[in-house]
Structures are given as C-alpha cells and as structure tokens.
C-alpha positions in Angstrom: 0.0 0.0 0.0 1.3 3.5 -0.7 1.8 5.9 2.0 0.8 9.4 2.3 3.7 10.4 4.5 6.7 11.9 2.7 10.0 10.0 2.9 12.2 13.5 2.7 14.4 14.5 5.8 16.6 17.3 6.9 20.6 16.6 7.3 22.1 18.1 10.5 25.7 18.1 10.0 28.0 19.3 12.9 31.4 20.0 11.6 32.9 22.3 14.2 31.7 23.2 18.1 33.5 25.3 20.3 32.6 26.3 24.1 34.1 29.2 26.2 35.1 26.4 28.6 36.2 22.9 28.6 33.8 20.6 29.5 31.5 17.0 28.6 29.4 18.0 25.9 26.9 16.2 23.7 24.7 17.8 20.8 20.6 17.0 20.4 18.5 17.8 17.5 14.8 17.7 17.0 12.1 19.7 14.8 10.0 21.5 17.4 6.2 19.8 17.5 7.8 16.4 16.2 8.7 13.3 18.2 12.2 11.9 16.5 14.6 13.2 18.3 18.6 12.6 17.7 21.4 12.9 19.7 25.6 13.4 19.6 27.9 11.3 21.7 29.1 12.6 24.5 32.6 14.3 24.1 35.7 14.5 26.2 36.3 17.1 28.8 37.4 19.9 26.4 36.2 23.4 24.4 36.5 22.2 21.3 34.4 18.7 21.2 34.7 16.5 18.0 31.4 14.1 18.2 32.0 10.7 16.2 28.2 11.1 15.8 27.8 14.3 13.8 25.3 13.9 11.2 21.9 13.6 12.1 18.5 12.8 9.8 15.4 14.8 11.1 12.2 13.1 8.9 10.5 15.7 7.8 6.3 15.5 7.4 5.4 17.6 4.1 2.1 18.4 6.0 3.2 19.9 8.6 5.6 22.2 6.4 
C-alpha cells in the first residue's frame, strides 16, 4: 500500500563546536512539534568537542511544512 507520508528528511551536519570552557558535551536535534529526536555522543572534557556522531536525519512530514 502506498503511504501518504513523505519519505524526505533534513541533514544536521555538525562539523565544528566550540565552548568558552572545557567541559562534557553532547549535541541534540529535534524539529519542534515532532517526536524523532537525535542525539551526539558525548565528548571528552574539552572546548572544542569532535562528536564521532555528527550527522543527524530529522524526517520531515510535508504536511506539517
């Protein structure tokens, strides 16, 4: 059966982060109103965090565009 729903999504890339102090820090992305919600790794102690986990797909639903 064909679906209504549209299979599109929005790329999140996170290439470069830095933070006036060092620290643990971890990214999280979600579309406000939706449920899907992604999140980072957490980084090492530092300002400048590199997450192994930095691309994230947000489905997007055309209707609520």
């Amino acid at each position: 059966m064909f679906s209504d729903i549209s299979k599109k999504s929005l790329q999140v890339t996170i290439n470069n982060a830095e933070f006036a102090m060092p620290y643990f820090f971890m990214i999280s992305c979600e579309i406000e109103g939706e449920t899907i919600k992604r999140r980072s790794d957490i980084s090492n102690q530092v300002a400048s965090p590199i997450f192994v986990q930095n691309k994230f797909f947000l489905p997007l639903n055309e209707q609520n565009l």
